[in-house]
Gaussian input, Z-matrix of N, CA and C with variables (Angstrom, degrees):
# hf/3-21g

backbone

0 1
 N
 C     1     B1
 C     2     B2     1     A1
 N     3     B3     2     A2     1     D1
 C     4     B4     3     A3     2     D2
 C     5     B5     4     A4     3     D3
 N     6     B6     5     A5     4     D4
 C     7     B7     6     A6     5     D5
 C     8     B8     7     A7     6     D6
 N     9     B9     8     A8     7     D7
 C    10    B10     9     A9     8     D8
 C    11    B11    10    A10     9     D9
 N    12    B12    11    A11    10    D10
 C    13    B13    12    A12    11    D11
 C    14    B14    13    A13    12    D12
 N    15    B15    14    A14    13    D13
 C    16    B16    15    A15    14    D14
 C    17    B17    16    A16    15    D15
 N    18    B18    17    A17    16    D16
 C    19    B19    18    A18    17    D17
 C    20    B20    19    A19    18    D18
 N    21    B21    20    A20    19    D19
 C    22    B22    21    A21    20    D20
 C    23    B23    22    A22    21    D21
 N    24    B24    23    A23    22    D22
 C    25    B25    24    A24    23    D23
 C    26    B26    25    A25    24    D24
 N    27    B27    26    A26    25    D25
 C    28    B28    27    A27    26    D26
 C    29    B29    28    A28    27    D27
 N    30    B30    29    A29    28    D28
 C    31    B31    30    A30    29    D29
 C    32    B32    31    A31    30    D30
 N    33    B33    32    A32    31    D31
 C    34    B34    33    A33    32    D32
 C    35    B35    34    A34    33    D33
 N    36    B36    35    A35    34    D34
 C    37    B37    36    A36    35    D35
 C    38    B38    37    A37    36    D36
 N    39    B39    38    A38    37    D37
 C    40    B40    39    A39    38    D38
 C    41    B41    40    A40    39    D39
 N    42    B42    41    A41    40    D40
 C    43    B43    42    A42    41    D41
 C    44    B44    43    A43    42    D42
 N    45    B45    44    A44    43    D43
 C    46    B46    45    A45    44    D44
 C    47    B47    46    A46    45    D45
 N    48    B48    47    A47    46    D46
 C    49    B49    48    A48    47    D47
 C    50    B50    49    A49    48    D48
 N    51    B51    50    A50    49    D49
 C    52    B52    51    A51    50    D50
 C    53    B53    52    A52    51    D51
 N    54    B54    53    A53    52    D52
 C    55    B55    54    A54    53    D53
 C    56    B56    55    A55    54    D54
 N    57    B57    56    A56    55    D55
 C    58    B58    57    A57    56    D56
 C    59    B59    58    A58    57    D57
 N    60    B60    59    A59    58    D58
 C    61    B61    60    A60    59    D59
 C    62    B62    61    A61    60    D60
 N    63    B63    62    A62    61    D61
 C    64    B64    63    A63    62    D62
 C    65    B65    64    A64    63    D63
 N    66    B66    65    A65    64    D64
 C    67    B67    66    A66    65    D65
 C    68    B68    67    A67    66    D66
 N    69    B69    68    A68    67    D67
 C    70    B70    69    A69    68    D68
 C    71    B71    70    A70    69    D69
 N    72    B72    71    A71    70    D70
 C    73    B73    72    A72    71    D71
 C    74    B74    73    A73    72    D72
 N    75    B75    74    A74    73    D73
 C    76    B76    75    A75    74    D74
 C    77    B77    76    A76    75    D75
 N    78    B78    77    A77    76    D76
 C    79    B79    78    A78    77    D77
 C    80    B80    79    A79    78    D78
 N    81    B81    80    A80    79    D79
 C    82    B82    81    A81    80    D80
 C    83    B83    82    A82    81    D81
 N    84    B84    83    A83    82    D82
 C    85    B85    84    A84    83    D83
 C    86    B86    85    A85    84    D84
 N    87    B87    86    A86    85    D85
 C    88    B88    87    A87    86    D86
 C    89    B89    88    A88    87    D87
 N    90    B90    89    A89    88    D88
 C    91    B91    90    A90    89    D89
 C    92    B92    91    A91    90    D90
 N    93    B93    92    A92    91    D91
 C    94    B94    93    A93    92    D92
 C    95    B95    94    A94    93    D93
 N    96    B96    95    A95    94    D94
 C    97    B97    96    A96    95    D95
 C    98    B98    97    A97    96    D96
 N    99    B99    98    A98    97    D97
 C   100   B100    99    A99    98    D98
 C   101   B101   100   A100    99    D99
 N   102   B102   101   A101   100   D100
 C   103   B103   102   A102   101   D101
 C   104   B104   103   A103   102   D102
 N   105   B105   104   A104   103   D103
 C   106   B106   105   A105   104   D104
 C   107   B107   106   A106   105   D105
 N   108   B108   107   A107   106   D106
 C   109   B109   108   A108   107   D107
 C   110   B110   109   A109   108   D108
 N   111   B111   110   A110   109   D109
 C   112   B112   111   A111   110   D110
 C   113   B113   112   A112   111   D111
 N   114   B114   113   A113   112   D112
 C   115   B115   114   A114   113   D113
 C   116   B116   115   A115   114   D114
 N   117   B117   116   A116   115   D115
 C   118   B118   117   A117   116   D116
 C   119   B119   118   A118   117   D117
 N   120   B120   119   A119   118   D118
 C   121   B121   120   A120   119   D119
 C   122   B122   121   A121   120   D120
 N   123   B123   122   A122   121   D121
 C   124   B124   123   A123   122   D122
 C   125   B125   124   A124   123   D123
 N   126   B126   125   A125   124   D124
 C   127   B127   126   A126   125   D125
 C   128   B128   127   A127   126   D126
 N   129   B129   128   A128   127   D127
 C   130   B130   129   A129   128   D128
 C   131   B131   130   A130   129   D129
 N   132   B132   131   A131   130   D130
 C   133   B133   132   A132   131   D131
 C   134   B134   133   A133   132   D132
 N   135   B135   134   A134   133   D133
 C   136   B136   135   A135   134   D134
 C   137   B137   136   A136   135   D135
 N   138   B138   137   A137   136   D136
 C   139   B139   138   A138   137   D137
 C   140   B140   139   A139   138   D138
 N   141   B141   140   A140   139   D139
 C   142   B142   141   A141   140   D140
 C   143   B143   142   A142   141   D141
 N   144   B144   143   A143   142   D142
 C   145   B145   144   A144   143   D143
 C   146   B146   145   A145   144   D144
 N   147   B147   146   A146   145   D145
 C   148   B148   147   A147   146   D146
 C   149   B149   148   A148   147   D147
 N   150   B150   149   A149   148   D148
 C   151   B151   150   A150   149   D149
 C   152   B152   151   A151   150   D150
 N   153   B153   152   A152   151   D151
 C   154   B154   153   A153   152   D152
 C   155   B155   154   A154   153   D153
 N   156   B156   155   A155   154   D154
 C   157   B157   156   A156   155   D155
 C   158   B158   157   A157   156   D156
 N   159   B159   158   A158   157   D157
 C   160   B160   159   A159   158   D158
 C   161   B161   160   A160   159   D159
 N   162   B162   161   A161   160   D160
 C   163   B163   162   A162   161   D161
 C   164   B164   163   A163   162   D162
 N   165   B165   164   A164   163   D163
 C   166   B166   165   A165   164   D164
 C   167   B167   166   A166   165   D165
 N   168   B168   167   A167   166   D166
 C   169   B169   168   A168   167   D167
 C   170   B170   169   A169   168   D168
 N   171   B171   170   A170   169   D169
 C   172   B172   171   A171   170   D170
 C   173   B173   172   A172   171   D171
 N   174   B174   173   A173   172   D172
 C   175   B175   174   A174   173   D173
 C   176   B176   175   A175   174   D174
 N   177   B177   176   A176   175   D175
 C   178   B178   177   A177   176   D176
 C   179   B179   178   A178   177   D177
 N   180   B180   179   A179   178   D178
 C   181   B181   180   A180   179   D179
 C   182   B182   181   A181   180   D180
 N   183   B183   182   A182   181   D181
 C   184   B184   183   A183   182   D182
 C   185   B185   184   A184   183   D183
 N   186   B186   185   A185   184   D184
 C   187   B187   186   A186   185   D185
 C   188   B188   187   A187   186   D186
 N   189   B189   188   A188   187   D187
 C   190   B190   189   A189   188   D188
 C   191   B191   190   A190   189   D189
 N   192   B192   191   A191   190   D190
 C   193   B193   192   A192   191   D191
 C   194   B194   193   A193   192   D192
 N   195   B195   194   A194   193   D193
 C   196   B196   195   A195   194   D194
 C   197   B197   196   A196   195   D195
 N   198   B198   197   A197   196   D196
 C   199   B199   198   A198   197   D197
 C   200   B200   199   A199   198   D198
 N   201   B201   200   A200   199   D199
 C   202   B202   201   A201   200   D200
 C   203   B203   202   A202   201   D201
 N   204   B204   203   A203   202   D202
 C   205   B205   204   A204   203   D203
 C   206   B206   205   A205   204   D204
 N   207   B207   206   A206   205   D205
 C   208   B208   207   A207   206   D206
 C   209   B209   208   A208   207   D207
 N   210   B210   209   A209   208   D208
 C   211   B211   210   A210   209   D209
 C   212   B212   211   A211   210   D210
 N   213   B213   212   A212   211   D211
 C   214   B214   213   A213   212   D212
 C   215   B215   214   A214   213   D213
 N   216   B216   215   A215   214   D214
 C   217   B217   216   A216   215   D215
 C   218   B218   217   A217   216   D216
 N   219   B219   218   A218   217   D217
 C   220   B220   219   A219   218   D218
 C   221   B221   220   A220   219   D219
 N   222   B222   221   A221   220   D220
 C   223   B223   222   A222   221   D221
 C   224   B224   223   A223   222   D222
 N   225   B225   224   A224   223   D223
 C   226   B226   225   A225   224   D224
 C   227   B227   226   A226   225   D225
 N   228   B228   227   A227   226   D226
 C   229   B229   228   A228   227   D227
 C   230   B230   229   A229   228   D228
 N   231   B231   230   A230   229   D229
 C   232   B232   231   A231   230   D230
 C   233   B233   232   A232   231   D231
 N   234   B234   233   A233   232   D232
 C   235   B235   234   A234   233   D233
 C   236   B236   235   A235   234   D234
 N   237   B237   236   A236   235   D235
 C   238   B238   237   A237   236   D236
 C   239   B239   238   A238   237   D237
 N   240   B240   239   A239   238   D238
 C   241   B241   240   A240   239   D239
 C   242   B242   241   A241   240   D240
 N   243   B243   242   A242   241   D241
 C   244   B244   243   A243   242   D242
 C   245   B245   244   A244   243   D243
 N   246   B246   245   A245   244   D244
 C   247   B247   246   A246   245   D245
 C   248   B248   247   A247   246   D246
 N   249   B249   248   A248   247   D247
 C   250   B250   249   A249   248   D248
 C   251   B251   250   A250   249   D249
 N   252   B252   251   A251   250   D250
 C   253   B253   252   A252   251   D251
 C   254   B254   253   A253   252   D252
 N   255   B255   254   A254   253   D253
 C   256   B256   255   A255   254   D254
 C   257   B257   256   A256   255   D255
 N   258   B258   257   A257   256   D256
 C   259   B259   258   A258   257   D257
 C   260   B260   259   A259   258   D258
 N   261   B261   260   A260   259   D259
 C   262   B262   261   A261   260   D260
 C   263   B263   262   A262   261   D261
 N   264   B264   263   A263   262   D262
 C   265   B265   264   A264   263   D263
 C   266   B266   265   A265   264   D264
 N   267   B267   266   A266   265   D265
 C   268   B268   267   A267   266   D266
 C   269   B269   268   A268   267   D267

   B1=1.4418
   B2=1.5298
   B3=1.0734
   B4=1.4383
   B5=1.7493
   B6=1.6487
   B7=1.5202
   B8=1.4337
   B9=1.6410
   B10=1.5846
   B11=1.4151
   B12=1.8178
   B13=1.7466
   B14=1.4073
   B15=1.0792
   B16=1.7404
   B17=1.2392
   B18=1.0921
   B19=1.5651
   B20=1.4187
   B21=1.4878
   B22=1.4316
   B23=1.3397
   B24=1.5944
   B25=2.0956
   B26=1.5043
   B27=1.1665
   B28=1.7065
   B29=1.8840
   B30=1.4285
   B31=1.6052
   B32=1.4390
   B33=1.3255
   B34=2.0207
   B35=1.3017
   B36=1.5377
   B37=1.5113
   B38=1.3559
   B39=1.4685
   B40=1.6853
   B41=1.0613
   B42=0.9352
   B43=1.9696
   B44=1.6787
   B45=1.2682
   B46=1.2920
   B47=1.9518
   B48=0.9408
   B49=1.6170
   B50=1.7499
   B51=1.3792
   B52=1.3461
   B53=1.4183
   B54=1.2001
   B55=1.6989
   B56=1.0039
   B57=1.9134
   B58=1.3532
   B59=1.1295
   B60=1.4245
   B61=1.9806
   B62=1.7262
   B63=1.4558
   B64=1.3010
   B65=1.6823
   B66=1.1750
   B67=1.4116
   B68=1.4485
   B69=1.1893
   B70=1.9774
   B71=1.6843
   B72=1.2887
   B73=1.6115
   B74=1.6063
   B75=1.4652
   B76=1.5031
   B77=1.5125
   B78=1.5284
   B79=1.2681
   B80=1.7991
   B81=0.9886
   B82=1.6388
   B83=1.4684
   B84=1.4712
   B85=1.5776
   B86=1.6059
   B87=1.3031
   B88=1.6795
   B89=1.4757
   B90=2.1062
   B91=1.3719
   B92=1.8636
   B93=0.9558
   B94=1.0384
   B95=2.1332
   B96=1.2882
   B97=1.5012
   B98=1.1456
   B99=1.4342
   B100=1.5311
   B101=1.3333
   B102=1.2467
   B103=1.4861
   B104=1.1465
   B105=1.3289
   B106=1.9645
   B107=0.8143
   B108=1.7860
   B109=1.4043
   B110=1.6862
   B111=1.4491
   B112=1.7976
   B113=1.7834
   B114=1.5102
   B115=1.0224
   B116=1.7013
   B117=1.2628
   B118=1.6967
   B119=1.7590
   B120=0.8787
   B121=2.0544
   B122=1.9533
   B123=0.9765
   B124=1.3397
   B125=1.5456
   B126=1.5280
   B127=1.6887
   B128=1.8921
   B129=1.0160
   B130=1.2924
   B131=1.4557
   B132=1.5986
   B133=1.1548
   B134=1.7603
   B135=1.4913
   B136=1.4477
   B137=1.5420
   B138=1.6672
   B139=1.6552
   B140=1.1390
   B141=1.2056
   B142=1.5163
   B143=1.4871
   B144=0.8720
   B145=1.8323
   B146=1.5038
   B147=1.2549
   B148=1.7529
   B149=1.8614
   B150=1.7113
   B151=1.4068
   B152=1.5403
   B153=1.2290
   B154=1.6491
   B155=1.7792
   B156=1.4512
   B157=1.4586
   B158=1.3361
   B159=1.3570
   B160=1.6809
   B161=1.4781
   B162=1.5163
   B163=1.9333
   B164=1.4204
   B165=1.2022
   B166=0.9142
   B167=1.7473
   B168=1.1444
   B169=1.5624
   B170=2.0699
   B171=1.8082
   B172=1.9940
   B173=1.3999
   B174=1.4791
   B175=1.4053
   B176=1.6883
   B177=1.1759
   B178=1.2505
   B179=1.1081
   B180=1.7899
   B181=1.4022
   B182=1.8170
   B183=1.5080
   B184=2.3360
   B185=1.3853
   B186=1.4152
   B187=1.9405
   B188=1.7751
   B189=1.1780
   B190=1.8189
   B191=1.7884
   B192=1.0758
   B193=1.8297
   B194=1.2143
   B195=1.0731
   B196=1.3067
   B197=1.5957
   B198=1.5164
   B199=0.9881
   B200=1.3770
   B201=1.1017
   B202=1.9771
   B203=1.4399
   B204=1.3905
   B205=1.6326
   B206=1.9890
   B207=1.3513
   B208=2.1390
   B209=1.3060
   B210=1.5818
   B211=1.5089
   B212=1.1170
   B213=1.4597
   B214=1.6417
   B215=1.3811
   B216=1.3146
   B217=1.4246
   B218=1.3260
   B219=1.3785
   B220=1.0598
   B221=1.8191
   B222=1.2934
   B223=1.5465
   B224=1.3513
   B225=1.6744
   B226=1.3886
   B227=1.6765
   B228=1.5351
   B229=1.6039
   B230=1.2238
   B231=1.6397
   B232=1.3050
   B233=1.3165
   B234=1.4032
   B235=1.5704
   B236=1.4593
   B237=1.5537
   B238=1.5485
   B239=1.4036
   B240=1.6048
   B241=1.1673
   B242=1.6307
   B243=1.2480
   B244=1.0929
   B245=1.7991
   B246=1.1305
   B247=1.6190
   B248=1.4928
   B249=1.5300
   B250=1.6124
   B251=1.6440
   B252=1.2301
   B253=1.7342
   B254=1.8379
   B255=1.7030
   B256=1.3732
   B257=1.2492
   B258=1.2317
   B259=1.9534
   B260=1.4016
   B261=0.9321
   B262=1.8767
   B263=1.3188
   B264=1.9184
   B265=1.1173
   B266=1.9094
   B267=1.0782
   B268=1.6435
   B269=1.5408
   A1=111.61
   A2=127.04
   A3=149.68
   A4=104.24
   A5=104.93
   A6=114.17
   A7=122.40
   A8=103.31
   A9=109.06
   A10=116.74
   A11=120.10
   A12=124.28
   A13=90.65
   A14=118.85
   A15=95.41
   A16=129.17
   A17=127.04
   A18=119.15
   A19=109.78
   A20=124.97
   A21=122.46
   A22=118.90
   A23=107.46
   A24=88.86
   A25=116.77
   A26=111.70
   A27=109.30
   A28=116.00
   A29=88.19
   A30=104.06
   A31=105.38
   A32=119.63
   A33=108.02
   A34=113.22
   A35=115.52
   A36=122.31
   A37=116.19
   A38=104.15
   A39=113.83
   A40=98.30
   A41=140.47
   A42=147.07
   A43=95.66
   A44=125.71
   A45=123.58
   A46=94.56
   A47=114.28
   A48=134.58
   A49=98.40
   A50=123.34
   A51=96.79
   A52=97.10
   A53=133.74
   A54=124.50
   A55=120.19
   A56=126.05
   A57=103.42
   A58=131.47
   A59=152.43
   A60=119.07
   A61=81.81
   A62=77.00
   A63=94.04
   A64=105.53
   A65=114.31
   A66=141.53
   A67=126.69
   A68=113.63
   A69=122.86
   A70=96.13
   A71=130.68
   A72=137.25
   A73=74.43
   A74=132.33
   A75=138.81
   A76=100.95
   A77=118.23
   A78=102.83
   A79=99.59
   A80=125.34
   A81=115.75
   A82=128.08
   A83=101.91
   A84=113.16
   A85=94.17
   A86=132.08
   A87=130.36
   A88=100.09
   A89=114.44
   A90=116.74
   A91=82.27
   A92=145.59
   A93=151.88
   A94=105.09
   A95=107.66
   A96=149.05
   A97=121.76
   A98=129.69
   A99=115.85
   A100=122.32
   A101=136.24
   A102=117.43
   A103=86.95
   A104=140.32
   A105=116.79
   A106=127.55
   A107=125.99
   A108=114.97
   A109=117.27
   A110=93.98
   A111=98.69
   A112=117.15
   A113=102.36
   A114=99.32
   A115=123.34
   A116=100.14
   A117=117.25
   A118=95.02
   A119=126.10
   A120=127.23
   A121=73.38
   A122=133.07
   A123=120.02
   A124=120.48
   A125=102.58
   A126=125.30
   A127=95.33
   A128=145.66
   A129=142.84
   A130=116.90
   A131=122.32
   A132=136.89
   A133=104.94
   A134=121.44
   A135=111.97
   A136=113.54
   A137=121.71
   A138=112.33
   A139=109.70
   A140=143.28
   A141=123.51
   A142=112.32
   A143=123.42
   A144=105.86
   A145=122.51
   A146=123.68
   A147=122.63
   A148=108.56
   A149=102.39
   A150=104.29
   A151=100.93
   A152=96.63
   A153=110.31
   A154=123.93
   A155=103.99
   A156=105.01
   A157=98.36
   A158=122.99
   A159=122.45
   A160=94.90
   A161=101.43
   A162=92.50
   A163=116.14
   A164=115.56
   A165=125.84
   A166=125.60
   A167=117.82
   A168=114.26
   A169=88.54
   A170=102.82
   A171=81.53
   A172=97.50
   A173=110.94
   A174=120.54
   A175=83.33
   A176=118.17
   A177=142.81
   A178=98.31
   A179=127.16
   A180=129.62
   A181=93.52
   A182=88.11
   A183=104.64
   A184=80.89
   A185=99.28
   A186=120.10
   A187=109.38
   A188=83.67
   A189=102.32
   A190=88.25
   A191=133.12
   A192=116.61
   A193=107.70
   A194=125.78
   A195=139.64
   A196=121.44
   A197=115.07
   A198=114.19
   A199=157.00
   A200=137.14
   A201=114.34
   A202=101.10
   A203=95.97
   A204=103.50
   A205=102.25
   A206=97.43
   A207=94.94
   A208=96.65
   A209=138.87
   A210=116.89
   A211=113.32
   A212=116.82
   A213=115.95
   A214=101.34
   A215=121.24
   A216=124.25
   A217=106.40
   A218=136.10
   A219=130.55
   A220=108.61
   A221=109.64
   A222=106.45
   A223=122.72
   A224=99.65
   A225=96.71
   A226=102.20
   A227=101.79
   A228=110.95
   A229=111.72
   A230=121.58
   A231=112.75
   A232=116.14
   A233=133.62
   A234=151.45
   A235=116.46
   A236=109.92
   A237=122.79
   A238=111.65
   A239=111.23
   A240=118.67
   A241=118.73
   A242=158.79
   A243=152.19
   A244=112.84
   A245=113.04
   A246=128.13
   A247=97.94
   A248=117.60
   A249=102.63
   A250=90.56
   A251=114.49
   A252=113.42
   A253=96.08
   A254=106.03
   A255=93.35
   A256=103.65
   A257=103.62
   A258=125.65
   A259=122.28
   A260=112.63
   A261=136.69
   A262=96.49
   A263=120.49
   A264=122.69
   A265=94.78
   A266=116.65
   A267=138.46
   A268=108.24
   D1=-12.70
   D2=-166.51
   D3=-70.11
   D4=-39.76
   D5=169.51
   D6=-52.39
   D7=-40.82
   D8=-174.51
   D9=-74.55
   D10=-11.86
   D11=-170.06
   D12=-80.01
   D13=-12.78
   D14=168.14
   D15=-83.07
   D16=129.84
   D17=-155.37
   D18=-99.86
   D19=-3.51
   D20=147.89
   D21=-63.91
   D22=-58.29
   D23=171.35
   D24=-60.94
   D25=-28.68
   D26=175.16
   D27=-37.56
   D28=-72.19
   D29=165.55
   D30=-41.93
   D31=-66.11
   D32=-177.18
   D33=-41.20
   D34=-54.50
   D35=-177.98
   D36=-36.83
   D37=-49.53
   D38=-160.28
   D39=-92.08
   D40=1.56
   D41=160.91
   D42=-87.18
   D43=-65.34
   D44=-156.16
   D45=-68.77
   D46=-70.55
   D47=-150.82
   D48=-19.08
   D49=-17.93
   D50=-169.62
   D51=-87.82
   D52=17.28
   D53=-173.29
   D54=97.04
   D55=-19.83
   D56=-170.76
   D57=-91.28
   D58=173.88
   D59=-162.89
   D60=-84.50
   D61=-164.59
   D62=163.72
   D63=162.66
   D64=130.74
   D65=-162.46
   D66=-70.83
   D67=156.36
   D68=-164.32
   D69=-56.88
   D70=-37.11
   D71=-148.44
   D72=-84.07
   D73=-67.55
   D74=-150.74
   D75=-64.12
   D76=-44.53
   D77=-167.97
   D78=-77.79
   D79=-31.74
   D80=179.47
   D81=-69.67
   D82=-14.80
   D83=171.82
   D84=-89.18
   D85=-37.93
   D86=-170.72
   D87=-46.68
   D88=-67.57
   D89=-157.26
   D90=-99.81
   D91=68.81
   D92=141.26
   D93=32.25
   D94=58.18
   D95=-164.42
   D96=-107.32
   D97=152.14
   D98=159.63
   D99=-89.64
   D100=171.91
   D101=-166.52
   D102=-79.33
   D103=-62.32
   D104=-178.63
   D105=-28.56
   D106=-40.11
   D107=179.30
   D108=-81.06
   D109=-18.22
   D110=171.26
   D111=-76.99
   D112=-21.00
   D113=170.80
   D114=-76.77
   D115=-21.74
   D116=-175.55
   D117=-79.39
   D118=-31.93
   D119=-153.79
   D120=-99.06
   D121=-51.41
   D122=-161.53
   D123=-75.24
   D124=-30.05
   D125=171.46
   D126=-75.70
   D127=-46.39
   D128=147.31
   D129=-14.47
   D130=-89.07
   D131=-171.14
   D132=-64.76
   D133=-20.08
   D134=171.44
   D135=-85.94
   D136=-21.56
   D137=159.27
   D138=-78.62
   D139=-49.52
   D140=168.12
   D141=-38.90
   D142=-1.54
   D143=-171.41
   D144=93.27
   D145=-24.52
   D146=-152.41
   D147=-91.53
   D148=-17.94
   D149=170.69
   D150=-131.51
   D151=158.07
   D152=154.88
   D153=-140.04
   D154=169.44
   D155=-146.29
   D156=-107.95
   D157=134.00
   D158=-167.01
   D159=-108.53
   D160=-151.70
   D161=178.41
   D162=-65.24
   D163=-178.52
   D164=-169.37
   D165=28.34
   D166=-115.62
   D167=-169.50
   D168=-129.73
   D169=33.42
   D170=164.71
   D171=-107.56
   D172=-177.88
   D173=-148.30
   D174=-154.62
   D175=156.55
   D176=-142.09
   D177=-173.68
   D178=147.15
   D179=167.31
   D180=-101.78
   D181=160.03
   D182=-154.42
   D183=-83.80
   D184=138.49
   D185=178.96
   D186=-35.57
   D187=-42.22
   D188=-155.50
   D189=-65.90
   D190=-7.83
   D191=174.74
   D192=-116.15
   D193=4.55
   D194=-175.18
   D195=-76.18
   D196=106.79
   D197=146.32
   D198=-0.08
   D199=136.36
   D200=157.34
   D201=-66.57
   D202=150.71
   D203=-165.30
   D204=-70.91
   D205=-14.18
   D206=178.62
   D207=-103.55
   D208=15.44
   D209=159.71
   D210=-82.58
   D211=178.25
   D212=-170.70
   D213=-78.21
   D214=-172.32
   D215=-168.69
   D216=-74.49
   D217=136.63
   D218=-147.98
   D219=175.97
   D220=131.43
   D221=144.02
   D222=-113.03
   D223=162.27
   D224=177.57
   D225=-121.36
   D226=125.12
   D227=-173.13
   D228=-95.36
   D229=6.81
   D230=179.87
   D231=98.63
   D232=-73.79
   D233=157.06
   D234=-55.71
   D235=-28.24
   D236=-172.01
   D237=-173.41
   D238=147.51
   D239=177.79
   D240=-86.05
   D241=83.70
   D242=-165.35
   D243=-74.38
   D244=115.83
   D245=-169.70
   D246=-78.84
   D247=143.24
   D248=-179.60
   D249=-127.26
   D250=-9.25
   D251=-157.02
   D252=-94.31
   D253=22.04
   D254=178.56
   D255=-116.91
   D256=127.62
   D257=158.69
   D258=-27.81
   D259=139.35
   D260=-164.74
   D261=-98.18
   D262=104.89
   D263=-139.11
   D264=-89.46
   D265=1.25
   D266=-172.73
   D267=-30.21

């Protein structure tokens, strides 16, 4: 769970989680990054398991945490569902 306190992959997650890829240029313009460091936060979350890497350099979150494609943003870890589309009560 230690992967998700970072709040740059957080942001990837909640961009990626509905399934669709999406690429090294997109995720470094998302958390406002260089593509190296998006490439490093994205090479991260694909050895943990939670993404995987399609052609080229897009990235996709791995079937197995995946949602129904009409729930809210969300993974499913198996043990628990983790909600991402909820507000930072701060």
């Amino acid at each position: 769970m230690s992967l998700l306190a970072c709040e740059t992959r957080l942001t990837i997650l909640k961009e990626i989680c509905t399934g669709e890829p999406i690429g090294v240029g997109a995720v470094a313009k998302l958390v406002g990054c260089t593509g190296s460091a998006a490439s490093k936060q994205m090479r991260t979350l694909v050895e943990a398991g939670l993404c995987v890497q399609g052609r080229g350099l897009f990235y996709r979150i791995a079937p197995r945490y995946q949602v129904a494609p009409d729930a809210p943003k969300a993974l499913d870890l198996g043990h628990c569902v983790v909600r991402l589309d909820v507000q930072d009560p701060k």
